[in-house]
C-alpha positions in Angstrom: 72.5 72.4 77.0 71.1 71.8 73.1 69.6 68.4 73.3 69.3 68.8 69.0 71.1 70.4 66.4 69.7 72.8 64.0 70.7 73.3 60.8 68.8 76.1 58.3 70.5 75.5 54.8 70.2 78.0 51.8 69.2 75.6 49.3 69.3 78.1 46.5 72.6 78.1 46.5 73.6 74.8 47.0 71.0 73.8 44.2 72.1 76.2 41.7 75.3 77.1 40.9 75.2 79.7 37.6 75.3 79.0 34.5 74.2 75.5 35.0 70.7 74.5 35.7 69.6 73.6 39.5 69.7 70.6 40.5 68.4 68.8 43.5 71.1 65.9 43.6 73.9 69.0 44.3 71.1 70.3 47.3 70.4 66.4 48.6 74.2 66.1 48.3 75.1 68.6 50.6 71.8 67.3 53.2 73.3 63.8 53.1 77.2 65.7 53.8 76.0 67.7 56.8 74.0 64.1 57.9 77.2 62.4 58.0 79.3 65.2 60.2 76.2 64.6 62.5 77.6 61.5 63.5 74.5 60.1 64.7 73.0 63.2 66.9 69.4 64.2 67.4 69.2 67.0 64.5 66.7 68.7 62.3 67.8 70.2 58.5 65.5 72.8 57.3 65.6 73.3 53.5 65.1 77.1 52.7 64.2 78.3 49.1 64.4 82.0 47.5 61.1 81.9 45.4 62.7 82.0 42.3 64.4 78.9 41.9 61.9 77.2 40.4 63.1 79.1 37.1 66.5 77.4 37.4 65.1 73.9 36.9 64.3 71.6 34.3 62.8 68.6 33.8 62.4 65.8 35.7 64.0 67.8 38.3 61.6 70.6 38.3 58.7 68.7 39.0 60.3 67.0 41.6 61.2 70.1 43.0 57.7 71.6 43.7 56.8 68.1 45.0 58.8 68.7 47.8 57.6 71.7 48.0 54.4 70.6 48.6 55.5 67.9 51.1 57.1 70.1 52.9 60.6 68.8 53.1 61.6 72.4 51.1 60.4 75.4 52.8 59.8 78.7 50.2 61.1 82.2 51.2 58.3 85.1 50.4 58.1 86.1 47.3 59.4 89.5 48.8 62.6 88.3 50.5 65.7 86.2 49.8 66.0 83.4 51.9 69.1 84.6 53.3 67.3 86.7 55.9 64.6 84.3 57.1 67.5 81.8 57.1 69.4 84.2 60.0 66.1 84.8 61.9 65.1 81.1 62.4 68.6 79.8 63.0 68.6 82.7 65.6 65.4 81.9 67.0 66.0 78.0 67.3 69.7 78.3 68.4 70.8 76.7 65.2 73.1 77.4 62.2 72.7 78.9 59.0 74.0 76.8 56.3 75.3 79.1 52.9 77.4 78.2 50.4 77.9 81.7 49.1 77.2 84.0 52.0 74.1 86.7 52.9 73.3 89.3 51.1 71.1 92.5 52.5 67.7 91.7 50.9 66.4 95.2 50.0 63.3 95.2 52.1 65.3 94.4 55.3 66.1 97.0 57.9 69.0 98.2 58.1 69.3 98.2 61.6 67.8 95.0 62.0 69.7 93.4 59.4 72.9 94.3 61.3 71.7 93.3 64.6 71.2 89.4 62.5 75.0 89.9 61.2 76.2 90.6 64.9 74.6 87.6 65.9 75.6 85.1 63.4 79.4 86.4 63.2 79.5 86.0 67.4 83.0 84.1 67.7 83.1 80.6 68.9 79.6 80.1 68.2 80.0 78.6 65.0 76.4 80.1 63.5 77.3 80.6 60.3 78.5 77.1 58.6 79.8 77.6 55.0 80.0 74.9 52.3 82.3 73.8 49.5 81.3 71.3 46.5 84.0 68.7 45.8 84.3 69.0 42.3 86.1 65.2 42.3 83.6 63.1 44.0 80.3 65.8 44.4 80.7 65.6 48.2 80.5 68.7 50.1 83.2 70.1 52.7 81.7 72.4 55.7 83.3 74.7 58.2 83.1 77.3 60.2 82.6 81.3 58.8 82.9 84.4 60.3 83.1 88.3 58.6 85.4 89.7 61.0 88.0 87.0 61.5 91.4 88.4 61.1 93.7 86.4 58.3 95.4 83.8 59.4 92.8 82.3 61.2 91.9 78.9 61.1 88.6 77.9 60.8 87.1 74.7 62.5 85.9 72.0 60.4 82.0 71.1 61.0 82.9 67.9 62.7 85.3 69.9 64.9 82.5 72.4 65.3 79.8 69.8 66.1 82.5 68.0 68.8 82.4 71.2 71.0 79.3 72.1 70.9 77.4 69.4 70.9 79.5 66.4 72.4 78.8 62.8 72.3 80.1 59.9 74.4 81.1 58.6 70.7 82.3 62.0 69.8 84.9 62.4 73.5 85.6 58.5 72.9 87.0 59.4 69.0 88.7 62.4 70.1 90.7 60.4 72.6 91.3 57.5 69.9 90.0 54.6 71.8 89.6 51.3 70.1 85.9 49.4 70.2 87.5 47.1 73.6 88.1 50.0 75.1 84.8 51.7 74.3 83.3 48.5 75.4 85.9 48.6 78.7 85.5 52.0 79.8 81.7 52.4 79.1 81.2 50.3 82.1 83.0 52.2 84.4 81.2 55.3 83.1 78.1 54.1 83.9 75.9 56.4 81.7 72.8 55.9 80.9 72.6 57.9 78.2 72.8 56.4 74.4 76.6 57.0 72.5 75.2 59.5 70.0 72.7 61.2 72.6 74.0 65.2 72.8 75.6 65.3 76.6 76.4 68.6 78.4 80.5 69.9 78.3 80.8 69.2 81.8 79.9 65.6 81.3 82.1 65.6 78.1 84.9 66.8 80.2 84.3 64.4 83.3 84.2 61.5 80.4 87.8 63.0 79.1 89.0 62.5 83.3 87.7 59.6 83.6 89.2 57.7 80.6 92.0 59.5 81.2 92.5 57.9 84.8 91.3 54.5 83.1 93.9 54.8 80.5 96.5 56.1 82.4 96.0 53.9 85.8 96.2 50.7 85.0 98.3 49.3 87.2 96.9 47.7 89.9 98.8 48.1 93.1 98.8 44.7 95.3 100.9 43.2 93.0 103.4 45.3 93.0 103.7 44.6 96.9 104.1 40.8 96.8 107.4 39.7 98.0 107.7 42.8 100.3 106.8 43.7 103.8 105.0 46.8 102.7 100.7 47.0 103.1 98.9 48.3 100.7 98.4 51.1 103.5 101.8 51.7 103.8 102.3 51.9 100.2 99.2 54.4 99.8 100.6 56.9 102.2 104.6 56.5 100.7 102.5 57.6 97.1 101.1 60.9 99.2 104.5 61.5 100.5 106.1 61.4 97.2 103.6 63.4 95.7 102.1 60.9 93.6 98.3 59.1 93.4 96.6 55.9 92.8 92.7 55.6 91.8 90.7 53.2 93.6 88.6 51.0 91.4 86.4 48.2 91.9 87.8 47.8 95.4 91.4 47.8 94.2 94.0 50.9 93.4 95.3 51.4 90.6 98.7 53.7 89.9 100.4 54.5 86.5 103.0 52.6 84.6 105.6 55.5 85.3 104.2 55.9 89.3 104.5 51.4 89.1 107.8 51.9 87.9 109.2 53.9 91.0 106.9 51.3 93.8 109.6 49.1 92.2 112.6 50.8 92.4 111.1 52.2 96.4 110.8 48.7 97.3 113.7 47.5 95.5 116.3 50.5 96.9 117.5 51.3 99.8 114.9 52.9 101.7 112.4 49.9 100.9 109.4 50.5 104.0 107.7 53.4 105.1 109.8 54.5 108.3 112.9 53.7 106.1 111.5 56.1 103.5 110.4 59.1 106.4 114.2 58.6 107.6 115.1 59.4 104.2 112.5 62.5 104.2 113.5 63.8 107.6 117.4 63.6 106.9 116.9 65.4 103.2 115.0 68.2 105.5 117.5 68.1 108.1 115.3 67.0 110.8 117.5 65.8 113.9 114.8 65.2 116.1 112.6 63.4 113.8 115.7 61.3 112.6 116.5 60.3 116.1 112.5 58.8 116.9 112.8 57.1 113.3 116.2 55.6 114.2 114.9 54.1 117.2 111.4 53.1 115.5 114.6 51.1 112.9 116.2 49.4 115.3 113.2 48.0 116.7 111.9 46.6 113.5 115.4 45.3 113.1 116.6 47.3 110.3 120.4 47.6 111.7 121.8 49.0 108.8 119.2 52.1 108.0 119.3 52.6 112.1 123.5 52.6 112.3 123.1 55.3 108.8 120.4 57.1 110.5 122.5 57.6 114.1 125.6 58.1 112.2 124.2 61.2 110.1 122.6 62.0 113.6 126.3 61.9 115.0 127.5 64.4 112.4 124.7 66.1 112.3 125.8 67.1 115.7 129.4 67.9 115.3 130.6 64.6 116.5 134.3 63.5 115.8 133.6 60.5 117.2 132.8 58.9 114.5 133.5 54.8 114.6 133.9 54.7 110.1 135.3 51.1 111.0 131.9 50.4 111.9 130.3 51.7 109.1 132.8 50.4 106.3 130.2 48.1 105.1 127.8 50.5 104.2 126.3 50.6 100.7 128.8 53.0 98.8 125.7 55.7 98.3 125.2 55.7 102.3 129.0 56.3 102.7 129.1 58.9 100.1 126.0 60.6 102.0 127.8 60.2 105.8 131.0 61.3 104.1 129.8 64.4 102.5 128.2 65.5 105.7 131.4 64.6 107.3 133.4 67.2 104.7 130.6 69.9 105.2 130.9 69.8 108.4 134.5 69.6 108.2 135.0 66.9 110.2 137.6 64.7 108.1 140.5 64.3 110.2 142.9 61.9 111.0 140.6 59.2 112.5 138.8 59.0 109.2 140.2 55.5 108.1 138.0 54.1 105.5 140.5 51.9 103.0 141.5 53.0 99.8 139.4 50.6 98.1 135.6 52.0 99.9 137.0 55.9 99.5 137.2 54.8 95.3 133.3 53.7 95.7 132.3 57.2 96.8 130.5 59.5 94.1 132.7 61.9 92.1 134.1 64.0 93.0 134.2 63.1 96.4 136.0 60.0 96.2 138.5 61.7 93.6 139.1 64.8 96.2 139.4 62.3 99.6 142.0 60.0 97.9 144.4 63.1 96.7 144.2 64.2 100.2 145.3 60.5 101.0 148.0 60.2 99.3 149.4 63.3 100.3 149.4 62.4 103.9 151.0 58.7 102.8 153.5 58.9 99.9 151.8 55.8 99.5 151.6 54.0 95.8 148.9 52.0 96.7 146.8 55.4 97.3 148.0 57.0 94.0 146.7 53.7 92.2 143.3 53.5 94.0 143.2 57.6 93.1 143.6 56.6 89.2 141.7 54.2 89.5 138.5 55.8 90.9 139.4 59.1 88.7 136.4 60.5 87.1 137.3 64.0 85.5 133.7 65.5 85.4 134.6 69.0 86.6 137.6 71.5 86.7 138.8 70.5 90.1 138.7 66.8 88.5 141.4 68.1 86.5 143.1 70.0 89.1 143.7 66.8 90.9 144.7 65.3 88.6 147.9 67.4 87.4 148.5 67.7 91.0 148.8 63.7 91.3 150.6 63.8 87.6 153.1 65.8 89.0 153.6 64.2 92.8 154.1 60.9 90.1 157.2 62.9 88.8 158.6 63.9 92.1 158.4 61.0 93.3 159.7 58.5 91.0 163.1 60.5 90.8 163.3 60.7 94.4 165.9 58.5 95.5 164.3 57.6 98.6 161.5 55.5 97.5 162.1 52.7 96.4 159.2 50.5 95.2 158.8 47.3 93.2 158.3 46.8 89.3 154.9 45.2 90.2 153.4 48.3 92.0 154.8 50.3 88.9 152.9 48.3 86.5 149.5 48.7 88.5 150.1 52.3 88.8 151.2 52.6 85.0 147.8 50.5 84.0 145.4 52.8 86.3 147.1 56.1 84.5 146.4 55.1 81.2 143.0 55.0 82.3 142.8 59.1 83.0 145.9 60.3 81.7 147.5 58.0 78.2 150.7 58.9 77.4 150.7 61.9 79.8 154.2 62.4 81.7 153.1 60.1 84.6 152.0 57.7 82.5 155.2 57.4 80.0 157.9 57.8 83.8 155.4 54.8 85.4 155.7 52.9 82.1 159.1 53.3 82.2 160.0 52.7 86.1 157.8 48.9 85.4 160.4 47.6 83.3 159.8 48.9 79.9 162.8 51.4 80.0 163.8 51.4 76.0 160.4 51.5 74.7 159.9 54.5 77.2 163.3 56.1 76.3 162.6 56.2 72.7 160.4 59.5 72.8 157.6 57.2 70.7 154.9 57.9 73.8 156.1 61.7 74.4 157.0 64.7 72.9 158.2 66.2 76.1 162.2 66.0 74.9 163.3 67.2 78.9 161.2 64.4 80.5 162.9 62.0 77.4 166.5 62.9 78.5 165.9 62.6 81.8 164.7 59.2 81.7 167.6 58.2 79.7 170.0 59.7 82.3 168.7 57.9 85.2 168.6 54.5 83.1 172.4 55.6 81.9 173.3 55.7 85.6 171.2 53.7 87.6 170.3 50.7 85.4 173.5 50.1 82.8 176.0 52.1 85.1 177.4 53.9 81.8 177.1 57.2 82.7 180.1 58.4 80.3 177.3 58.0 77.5 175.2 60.8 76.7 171.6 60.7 76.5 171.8 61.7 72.8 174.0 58.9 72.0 171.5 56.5 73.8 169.2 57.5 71.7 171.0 57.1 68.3 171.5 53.5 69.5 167.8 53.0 70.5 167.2 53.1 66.6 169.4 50.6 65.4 166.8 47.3 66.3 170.3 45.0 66.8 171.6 47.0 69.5 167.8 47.9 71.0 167.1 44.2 71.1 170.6 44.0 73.1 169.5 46.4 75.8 166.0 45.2 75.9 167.1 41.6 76.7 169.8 43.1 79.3 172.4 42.0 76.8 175.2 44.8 78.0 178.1 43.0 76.7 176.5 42.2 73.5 175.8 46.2 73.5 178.9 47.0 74.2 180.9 44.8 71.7 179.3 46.4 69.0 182.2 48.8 67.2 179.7 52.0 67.2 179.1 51.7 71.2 182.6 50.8 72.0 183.7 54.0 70.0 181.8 56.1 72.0 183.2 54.6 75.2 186.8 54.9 74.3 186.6 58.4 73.3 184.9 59.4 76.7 187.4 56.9 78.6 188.3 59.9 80.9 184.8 59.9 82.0 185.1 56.1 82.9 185.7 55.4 86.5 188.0 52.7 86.8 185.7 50.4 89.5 182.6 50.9 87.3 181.1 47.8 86.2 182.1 47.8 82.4 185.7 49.5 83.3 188.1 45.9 82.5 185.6 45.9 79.2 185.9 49.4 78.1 189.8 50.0 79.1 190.8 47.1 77.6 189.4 47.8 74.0 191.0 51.2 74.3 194.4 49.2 74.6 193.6 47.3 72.1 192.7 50.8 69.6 195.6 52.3 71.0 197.8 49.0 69.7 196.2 48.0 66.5 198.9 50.2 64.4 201.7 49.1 66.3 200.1 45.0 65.7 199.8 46.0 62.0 203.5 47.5 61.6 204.5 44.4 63.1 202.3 42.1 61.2 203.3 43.7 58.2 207.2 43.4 59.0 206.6 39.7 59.6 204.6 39.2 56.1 207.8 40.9 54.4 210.8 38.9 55.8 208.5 35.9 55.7 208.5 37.2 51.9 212.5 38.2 51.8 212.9 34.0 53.7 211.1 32.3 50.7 212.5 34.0 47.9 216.4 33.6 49.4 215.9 30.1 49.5 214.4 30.1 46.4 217.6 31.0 44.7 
């Protein structure tokens, strides 16, 4: 490890730049550039000369010059020699860096051999030797960065701080790279406990034990007996659930300490269902499929007087084992992710039969699409509308076989509602109607339960479907089983469902009304063949077709009155 940093800088050519004069505020520029990259670290800039630059100054500046010459703070090349050589040969022989601002040239008296051998060294990748400088013509500062002769394009050279970080790193120089504000330097510093001054040159072993450190100090923070208060869990307990679930705590000062993100899931441990330790193994052991270890755990449970996690734990036991005596009465009250768990062992292990009684309402808490799958299968078995609701409602169409079951259930909805056999209330319609527009708006099922709730003409109208066969057959079952006029045709209904007098009629169960109008009686009288004679609107419908069939022979005879009422008056008249 460099415990100082060596810089040999051509000052030639950061002097003099052609055809301008030298000048010594350019060369003390660039010294006062590189002191600042330094950051503070132990260093030593040697000022190299080629022996003619004396020639490129003037006064005040040469006299100044050979002053420093002669106080040593500007070193002279021979006479015979650029300083570009010498330059390479003392940065190689101190471990340093050559400073240029335009290169190296092969001085003529070098060896050729010898003057590759220097080359080779300085252009050795990653050492950063040879530093290269760059005048800012805006504010006369200089820029510095790493050089090399054989880098391929495209590659990008490090900066001299960058440079400077990695070779030579500082506490001040790992604290900056991590961006720590002054607290924090202040904070952390302690728990470092170095000795060593901030700008002192440390080893990159120590600079990359500083970056672990901070980095455990930043990212533990969160001390861990806190996060136990209110719970039943030791700090013991706690430390071996982290090693179990793969994650770590540092201990600090007598106290451990875990990440915000490792804090975040203590709480949701001790806040879920598997809050302890043996609650947690019982979860480990069942994920691994451990019967035997499930069975010590459930027993450890019951003695600590966890009931619930020891009744789960047996129960997955049970089916674990093939089982069908399983008591799902028992376990009805189970958090809805513990059922879902028992019940999808149960299915994998095929052991849903007939005993398997859960209601309606815990099936619909299950996961999709478990709960979606079980209550299909339930009201298959039942016919039952209350199933058929609870499957609606619980629907979540994630995957194909969502989808599946649900045409299947569209079309049992069909079935069954023209099934003369079942027979069920207006209320359970509307439920069932309300859960369908959930998954399925305006689908088949939804428009035939809308319409067996009560809201038969807004149904017949075809305004929620475009299915015309699933229109006209609504309007024949409401022609024959809800206004007994099944001499009507569906298409007439419909031509009547548009005219908002006679709609209004139907909707308010107005059938006489309906029927008095001319347009509807029409329509009766000329299908009065079709008209059975004990049908409800028979006396109604017969009777205006008497009344059509005499209204020529009551005009004839109204009209033979009016003219021997006429002949009367005018043979008295005379």
């Amino acid at each position: 490890m460099r415990d100082k940093v060596y810089f040999f800088v051509d000052a030639s050519n950061h002097a003099y730049n052609q055809p301008n004069p030298a000048s010594l505020v350019d060369l003390f520029s660039a010294r006062d550039s590189l002191i600042r990259e330094l950051d503070g670290r132990p260093h030593q800039i040697v000022l190299i000369a080629d022996s003619w630059l004396h020639k490129r100054f003037r006064e005040p500046d040469l006299t100044r010059y050979k002053k420093l010459i002669a106080d040593g703070e500007i070193t002279l090349a021979a006479s015979t020699h650029d300083a570009d050589f010498e330059i390479m040969k003392l940065a190689r022989k101190h471990d340093g860096h050559a400073i240029s601002a335009d290169g190296f040239r092969k001085n003529k008296y070098a060896n050729d051999e010898e003057w590759a051998d220097q080359l080779k060294w300085l252009d050795s990748p990653g050492k950063a030797r040879l530093i290269g400088g760059l005048k800012d013509p805006v504010d006369g500062s200089w820029e510095f960065s790493e050089r090399r002769f054989s880098a391929k394009d495209n590659v990008r050279y490090r900066s001299l701080r960058e440079v400077l970080d990695d070779l030579y790193p500082t506490k001040r120089s790992v604290f900056r790279e991590l961006r720590l504000s002054t607290d924090q330097i202040k904070d952390f510093s302690v728990h470092l406990d170095l000795s060593v001054p901030e700008t002192a040159i440390i080893s990159k072993d120590v600079a990359e034990w500083i970056r672990k450190v901070v980095g455990q100090l930043l990212e533990y923070r969160t001390n861990l007996r806190p996060l136990l208060n209110g719970s039943s869990v030791s700090e013991r307990d706690a430390l071996q659930w982290l090693a179990l679930s793969g994650y770590s705590a540092v201990q600090r000062d007598g106290d451990y300490y875990v990440s915000h993100e490792v804090a975040t899931e203590v709480q949701k441990w001790l806040t879920g269902q598997f809050p302890t330790l043996s609650a947690f193994r019982l979860k480990l052991a069942i994920d691994s499929g451990d019967v035997e270890s499930v069975r010590r755990l459930v027993n450890d449970l019951d003695f600590e007087g966890q009931t619930v996690l020891a009744m789960f734990g047996q129960t997955w036991v049970n089916l674990a084992d093939g089982s069908t005596e399983i008591d799902w009465t028992a376990i009805e009250s189970l958090d809805s992710l513990f059922l879902t768990f028992l019940v999808e062992k149960a299915v994998e292990k095929n052991l849903i039969d007939e005993g398997f009684n859960l209601p309606a309402d815990r099936i619909a808490e299950l996961s999709p699409p478990l709960n979606n799958q079980l209550l299909a299968k339930r009201y298959r078995a039942s016919n039952n509308i209350d199933d058929v609701i609870a499957f609606y409602s619980s629907y979540v169409g994630h995957i194909e076989e969502d989808r599946e079951l649900l045409k299947e259930a569209g079309q049992w909805i069909l079935d069954v509602a023209f099934d003369q056999k079942q027979k069920w209330s207006k209320r359970k319609w509307k439920l069932l109607s309300d859960a369908v527009s959930r998954a399925a708006l305006y689908s088949p099922e939804h428009v035939v339960s809308y319409y067996f709730s009560g809201n038969h003409e807004r149904a017949l109208t075809g305004m929620y479907t475009s299915d015309k066969k699933l229109t006209k057959r609504l309007r024949l079952h409401y022609l024959n089983e809800v206004v007994a006029m099944p001499w009507m045709s569906p298409d007439s209904l419909g031509l009547f469902l548009l005219n908002s007098v006679l709609r209004n009629y139907l909707i308010a169960g107005d059938y006489e009304s309906f029927l008095a109008s001319e347009e509807v009686m029409d329509t009766a009288v000329q299908n009065i063949d079709q008209i059975d004679p004990e049908s409800q609107w028979s006396d109604l419908v017969f009777a205006r077709a008497v009344e059509l069939k005499l209204r020529p022979l009551c005009s004839s005879i109204n009209n033979a009155i009016d003219v021997l009422d006429k002949f009367t008056f005018e043979s008295r008249s005379k």
